[in-house]
N, C-alpha and C positions, 0 to 999 in steps of 0.2 A: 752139465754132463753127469748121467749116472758116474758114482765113484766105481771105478774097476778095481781098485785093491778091495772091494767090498765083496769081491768074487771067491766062490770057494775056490781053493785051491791057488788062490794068487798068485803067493810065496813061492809054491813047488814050482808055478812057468817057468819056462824058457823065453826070453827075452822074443825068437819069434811067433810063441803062442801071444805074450802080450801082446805085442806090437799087433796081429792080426786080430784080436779083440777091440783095440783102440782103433784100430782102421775102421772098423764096422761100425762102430758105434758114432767116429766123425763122422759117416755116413750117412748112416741113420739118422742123424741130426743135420745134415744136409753143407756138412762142412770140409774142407780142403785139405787131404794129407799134409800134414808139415814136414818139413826137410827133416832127415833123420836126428840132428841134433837135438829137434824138439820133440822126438817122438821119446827119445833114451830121456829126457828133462823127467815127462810126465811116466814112464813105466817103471822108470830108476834103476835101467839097468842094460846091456843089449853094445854089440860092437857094433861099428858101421857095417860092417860085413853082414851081420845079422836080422839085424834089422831093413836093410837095404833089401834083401833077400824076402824077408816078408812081406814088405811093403809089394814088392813084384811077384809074390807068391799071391796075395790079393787083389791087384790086380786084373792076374791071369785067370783068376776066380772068378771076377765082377766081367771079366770080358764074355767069358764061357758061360755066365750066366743069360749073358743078352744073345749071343749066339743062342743058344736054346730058346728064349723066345721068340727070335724070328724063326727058329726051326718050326718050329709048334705054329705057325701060322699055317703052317698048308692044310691044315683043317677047315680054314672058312673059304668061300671064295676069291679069286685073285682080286678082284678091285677092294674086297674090305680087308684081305691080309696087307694091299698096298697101301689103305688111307690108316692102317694101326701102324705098319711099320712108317712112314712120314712122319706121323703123330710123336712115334718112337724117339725117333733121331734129331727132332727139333731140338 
């Protein structure tokens, strides 16, 4: 995993700007939120309150993202928006 204390600006986050960085980046790497304890291990910082909040701040991000691409299907025909969206949700 990229190192994220290697980010500008590290130091000055907020425990939910880390935490919403390391979400994306397990992500991107195709790997599984950990329960808050290990998220505060690896940022070195962050309440449960905090970070809990971020974690479902992201989320709500990654939902509203998929929501937008099945929105954005109604551009092509219905039976190919149907075999993208199947495709999708597998």
């Amino acid at each position: 995993m990229r190192a994220l204390e290697a980010m500008p600006d590290w130091d000055a986050m907020t425990a939910h700007q880390r935490t919403l960085h390391y979400c994306h980046e397990l992500t991107r790497l195709g790997k599984k939120i950990p329960a808050w304890t290990a998220i505060r291990e690896h940022i070195g910082k962050g309440s449960p309150g905090d970070i809990r909040r971020a974690v479902a701040d992201f989320r709500s991000e990654q939902a509203q993202a998929i929501k937008s691409a099945d929105q954005g299907l109604t551009a092509f025909p219905s039976g190919v928006a149907k075999l993208f969206q199947k495709a999708w949700h597998m």
